[in-house]
C-alpha positions as CSV (number, residue, x, y, z in Angstrom):
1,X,7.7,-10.4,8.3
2,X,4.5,-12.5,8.7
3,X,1.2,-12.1,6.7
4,X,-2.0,-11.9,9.0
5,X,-5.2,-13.0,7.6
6,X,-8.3,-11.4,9.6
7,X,-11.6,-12.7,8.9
8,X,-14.4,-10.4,11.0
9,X,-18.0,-9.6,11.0
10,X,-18.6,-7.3,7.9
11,X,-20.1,-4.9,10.5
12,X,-17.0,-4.4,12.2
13,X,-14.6,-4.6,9.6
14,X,-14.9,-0.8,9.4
15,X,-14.1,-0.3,13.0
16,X,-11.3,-2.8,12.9
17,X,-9.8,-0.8,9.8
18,X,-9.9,2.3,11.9
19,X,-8.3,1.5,14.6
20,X,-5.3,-0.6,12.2
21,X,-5.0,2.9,10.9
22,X,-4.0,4.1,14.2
23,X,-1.3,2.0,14.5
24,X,2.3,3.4,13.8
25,X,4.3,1.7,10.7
26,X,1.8,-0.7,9.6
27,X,1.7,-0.3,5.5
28,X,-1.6,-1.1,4.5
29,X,-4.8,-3.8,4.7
30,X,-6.1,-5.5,1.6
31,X,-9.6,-5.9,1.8
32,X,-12.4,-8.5,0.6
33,X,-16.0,-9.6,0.7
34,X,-16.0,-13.1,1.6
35,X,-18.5,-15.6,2.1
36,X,-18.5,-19.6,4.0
37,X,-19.2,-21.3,6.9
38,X,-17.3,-22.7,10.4
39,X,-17.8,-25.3,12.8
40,X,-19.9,-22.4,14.7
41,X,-22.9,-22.5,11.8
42,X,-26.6,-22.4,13.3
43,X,-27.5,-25.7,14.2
44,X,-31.3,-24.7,13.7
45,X,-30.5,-24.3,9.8
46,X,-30.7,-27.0,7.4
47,X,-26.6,-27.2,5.9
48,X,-27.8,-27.1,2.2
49,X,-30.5,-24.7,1.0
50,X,-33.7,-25.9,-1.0
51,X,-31.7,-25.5,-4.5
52,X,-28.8,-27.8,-3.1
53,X,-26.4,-25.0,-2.5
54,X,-24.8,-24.8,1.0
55,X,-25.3,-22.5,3.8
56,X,-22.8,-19.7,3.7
57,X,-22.1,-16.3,6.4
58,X,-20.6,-13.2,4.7
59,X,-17.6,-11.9,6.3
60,X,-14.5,-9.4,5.2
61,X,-11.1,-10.5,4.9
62,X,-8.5,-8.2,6.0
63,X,-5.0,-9.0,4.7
64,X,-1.7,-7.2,5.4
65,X,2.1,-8.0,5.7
66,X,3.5,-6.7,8.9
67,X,7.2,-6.9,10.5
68,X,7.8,-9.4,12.8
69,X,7.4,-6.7,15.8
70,X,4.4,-5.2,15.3
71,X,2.5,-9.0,14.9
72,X,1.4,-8.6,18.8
73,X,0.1,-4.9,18.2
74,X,-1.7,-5.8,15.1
75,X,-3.6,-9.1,16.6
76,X,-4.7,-7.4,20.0
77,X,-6.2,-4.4,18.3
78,X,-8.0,-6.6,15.9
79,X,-9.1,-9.1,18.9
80,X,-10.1,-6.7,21.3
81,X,-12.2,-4.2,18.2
82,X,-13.6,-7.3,16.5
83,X,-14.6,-8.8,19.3
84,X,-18.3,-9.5,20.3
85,X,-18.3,-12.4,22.5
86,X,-21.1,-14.4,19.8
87,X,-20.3,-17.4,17.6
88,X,-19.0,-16.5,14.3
89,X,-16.8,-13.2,15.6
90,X,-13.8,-14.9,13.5
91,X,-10.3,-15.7,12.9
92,X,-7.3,-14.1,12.4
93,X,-4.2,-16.1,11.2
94,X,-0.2,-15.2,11.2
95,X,2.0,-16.7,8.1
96,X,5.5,-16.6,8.2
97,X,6.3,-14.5,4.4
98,X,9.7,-15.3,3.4
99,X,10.8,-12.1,0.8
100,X,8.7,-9.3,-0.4
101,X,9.5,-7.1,-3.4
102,X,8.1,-3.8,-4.4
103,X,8.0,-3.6,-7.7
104,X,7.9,0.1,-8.6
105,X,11.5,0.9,-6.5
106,X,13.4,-2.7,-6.3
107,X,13.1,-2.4,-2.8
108,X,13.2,-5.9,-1.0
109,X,12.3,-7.3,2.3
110,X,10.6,-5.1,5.1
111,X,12.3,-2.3,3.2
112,X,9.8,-3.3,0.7
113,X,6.4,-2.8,3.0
């Protein structure tokens, strides 16, 4: 099983949930507002506003666990639907998850997703 982390434009966050949706046996996407910054950040911007704070993008965070065969399926429909060719598209990041449990049935493992 692996965890994949998405973070995507909030504008497309929609479409990428869509077309997740459309994939066969994957068993849901957590979902978040996020906000901070990359290495990408405008250059023409000063990095900390006038009150001291720093300069932050909004993005959503798309979180799901996944079994190990349907990784390559989940990261080519995000890359190729998120995907606008500008600085600050985003990231998407694979973590290896050890055990899972569902709580309601006892269920463990991919059993568990």
């Amino acid at each position: 099983m692996k965890q994949i982390k998405a973070i995507v434009r909030r504008q497309k966050a929609d479409e990428v949930l869509h077309a997740l949706g459309g994939i066969e046996g994957v068993p849901g996407v957590m979902i978040s507002e996020v906000r901070g910054f990359g290495k990408g950040r405008s250059r023409a911007s000063p990095e900390k506003t006038p009150d001291g704070r720093f300069m932050s993008v909004e993005r959503t965070k798309l979180e799901m666990v996944v079994a190990d065969d349907q990784v390559e399926k989940v990261l080519e429909t995000i890359g190729r639907v998120a995907h606008t060719g500008s600085t600050g598209d985003g990231k998407v990041f694979v973590i290896p998850v050890e055990d899972c449990l569902k709580i309601r049935t006892g269920e463990r493992g991919e059993a568990a997703l």
